[in-house]
C-alpha positions as CSV (number, residue, x, y, z in Angstrom):
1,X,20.8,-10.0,29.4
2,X,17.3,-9.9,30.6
3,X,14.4,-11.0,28.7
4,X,13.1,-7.2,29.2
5,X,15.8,-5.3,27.4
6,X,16.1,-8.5,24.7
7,X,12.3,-7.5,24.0
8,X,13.5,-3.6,24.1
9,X,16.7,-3.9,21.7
10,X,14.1,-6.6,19.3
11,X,11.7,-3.5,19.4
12,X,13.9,-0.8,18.7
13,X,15.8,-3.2,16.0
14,X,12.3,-3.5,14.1
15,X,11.4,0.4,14.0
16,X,14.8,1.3,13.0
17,X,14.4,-1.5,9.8
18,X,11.1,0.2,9.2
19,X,11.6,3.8,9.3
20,X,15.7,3.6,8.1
21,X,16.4,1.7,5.0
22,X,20.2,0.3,4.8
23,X,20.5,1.9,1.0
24,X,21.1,5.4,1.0
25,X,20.0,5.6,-2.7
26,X,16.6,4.1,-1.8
27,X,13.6,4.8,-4.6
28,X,10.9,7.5,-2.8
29,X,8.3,6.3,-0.5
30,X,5.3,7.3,-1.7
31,X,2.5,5.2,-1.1
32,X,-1.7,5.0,-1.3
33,X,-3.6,2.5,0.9
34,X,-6.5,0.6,0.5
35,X,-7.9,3.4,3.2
36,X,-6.8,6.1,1.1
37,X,-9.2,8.6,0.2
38,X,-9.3,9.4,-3.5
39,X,-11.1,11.9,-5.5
40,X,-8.7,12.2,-8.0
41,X,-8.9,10.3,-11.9
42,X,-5.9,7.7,-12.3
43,X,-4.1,10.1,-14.1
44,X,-4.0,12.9,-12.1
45,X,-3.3,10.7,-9.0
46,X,0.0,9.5,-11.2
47,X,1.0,13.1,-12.1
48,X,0.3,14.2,-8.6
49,X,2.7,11.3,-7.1
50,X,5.0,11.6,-9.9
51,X,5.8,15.1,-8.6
52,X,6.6,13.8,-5.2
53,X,8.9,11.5,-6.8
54,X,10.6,13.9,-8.5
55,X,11.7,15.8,-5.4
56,X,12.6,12.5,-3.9
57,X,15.7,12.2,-6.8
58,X,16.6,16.0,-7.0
59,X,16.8,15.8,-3.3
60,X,18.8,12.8,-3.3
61,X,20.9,14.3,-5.8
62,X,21.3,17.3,-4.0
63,X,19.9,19.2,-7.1
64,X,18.7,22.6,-5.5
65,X,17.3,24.3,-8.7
66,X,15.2,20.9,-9.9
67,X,13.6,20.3,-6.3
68,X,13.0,24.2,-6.7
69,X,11.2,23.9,-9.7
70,X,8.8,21.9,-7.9
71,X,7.4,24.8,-6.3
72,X,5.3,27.6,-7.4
73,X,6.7,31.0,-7.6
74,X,4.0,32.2,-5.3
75,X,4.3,29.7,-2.3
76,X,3.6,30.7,0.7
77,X,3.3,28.6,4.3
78,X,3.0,29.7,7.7
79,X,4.9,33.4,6.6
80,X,7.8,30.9,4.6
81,X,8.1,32.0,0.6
82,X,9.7,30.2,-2.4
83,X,12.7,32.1,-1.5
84,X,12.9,31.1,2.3
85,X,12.1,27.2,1.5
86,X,15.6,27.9,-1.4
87,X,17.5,28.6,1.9
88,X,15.9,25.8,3.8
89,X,16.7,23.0,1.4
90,X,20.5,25.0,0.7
91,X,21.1,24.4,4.6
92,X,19.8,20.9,4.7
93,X,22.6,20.0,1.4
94,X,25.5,21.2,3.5
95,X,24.8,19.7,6.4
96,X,22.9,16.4,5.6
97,X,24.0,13.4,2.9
98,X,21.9,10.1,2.2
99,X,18.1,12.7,2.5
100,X,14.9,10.6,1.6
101,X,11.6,10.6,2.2
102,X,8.5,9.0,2.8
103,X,5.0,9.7,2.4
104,X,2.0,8.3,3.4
105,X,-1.4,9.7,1.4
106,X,-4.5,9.4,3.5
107,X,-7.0,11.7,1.8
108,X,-6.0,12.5,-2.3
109,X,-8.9,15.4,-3.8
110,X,-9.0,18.1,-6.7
111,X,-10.9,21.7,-5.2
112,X,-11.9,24.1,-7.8
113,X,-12.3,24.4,-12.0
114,X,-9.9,25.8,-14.2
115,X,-7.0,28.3,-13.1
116,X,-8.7,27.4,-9.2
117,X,-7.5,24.1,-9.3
118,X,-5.8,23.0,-6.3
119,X,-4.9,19.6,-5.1
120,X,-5.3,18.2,-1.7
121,X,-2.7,15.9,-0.2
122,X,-3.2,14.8,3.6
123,X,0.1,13.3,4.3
124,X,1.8,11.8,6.8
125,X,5.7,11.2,6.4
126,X,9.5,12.0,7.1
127,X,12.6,13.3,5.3
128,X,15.7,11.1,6.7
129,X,19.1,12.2,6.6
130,X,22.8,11.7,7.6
131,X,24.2,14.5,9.3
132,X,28.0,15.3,7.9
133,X,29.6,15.9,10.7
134,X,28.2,13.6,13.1
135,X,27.6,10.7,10.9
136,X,23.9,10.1,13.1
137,X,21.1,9.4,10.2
138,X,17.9,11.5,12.1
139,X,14.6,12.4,10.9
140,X,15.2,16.0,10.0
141,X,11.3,16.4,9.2
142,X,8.5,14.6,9.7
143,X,4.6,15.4,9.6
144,X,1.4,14.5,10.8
145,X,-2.1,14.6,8.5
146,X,0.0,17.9,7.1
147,X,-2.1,18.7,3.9
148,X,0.1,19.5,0.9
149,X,-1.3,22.1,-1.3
150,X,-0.3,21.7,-4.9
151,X,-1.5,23.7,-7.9
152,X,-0.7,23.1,-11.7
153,X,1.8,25.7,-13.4
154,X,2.5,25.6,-16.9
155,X,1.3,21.5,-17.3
156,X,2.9,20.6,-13.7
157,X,1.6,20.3,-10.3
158,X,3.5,22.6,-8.1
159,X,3.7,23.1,-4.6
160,X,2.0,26.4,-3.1
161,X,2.2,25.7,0.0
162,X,-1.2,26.4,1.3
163,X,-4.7,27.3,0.2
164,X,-3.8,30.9,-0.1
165,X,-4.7,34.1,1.5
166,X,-2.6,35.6,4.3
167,X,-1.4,33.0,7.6
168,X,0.7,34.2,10.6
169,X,3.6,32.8,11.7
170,X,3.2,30.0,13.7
171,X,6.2,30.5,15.9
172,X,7.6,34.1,16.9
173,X,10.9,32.7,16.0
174,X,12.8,30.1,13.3
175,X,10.6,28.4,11.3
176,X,7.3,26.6,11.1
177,X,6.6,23.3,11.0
178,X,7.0,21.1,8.4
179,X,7.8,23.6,5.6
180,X,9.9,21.2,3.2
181,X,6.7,20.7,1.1
């Protein structure tokens, strides 16, 4: 074996250990850095990741209705509603096992007063998974500085989505990107 693909195999051995945990049931991802951007009190920060974490175990669980309950009633992303993102998550259960996710917060703010109040999440991450029926553990979404929009409901932050008003479609066909949260 060359010293080339030694080097290649190392390389590919040491992303795969980053970005693929051996243990299915692995705790959520969710982290802050020390570059992190935050505009947000303590508490609200730990409310605001807390509800991350929560769709980290419903989706682990496979628990449709709790990681729907995550999401406010009027979400709306790219022409996707509540009820689209239901049959997303639905599809991904049948054909995916071992899901999990990780997110990386750059920027952290609160916009607005009162019922206005929206938080700002510029994330970077990925939602794993094992497919059933090949067995091949894939990224099955992943994001770039995506901005989660959440908005609180009722005493919890929920996902809307986006900042509101009306978007089109970003493709003409299937879905957009990154609609999972």
């Amino acid at each position: 074996m060359t010293m080339r693909r030694i080097a290649v195999l190392l390389g590919v051995s040491l992303s795969l250990s980053v970005w693929m945990p051996l243990t299915p049931d692995a705790e959520a991802k969710t982290q802050t850095t020390s570059s992190t951007i935050q505009e947000v009190d303590s508490a609200t920060l730990a409310e605001l990741l807390s509800t991350f974490e929560q769709a980290e175990q419903a989706m682990q669980a496979h628990d449709l209705d709790n990681i729907m309950a995550l999401y406010s009633d009027d979400y709306y992303y790219h022409g996707l509603t509540k009820a689209d993102i239901r049959k997303v998550w639905a599809q991904l259960f049948d054909h995916y096992k071992n899901l999990e996710s990780f997110h990386t917060f750059s920027v952290i703010r609160a916009v607005g007063t009162g019922s206005k109040l929206i938080a700002e999440m510029t994330c970077t991450g990925v939602v794993w998974g094992t497919a059933k029926n090949t067995k091949l553990r894939s990224p099955v979404d992943s994001w770039y500085e995506e901005v989660h929009f959440l908005k609180k409901e009722n005493g919890r932050w929920k996902i809307t989505g986006n900042a509101g008003g009306e978007s089109e479609p970003i493709l003409p066909f299937g879905t957009a990107p990154h609609p999972l949260f």
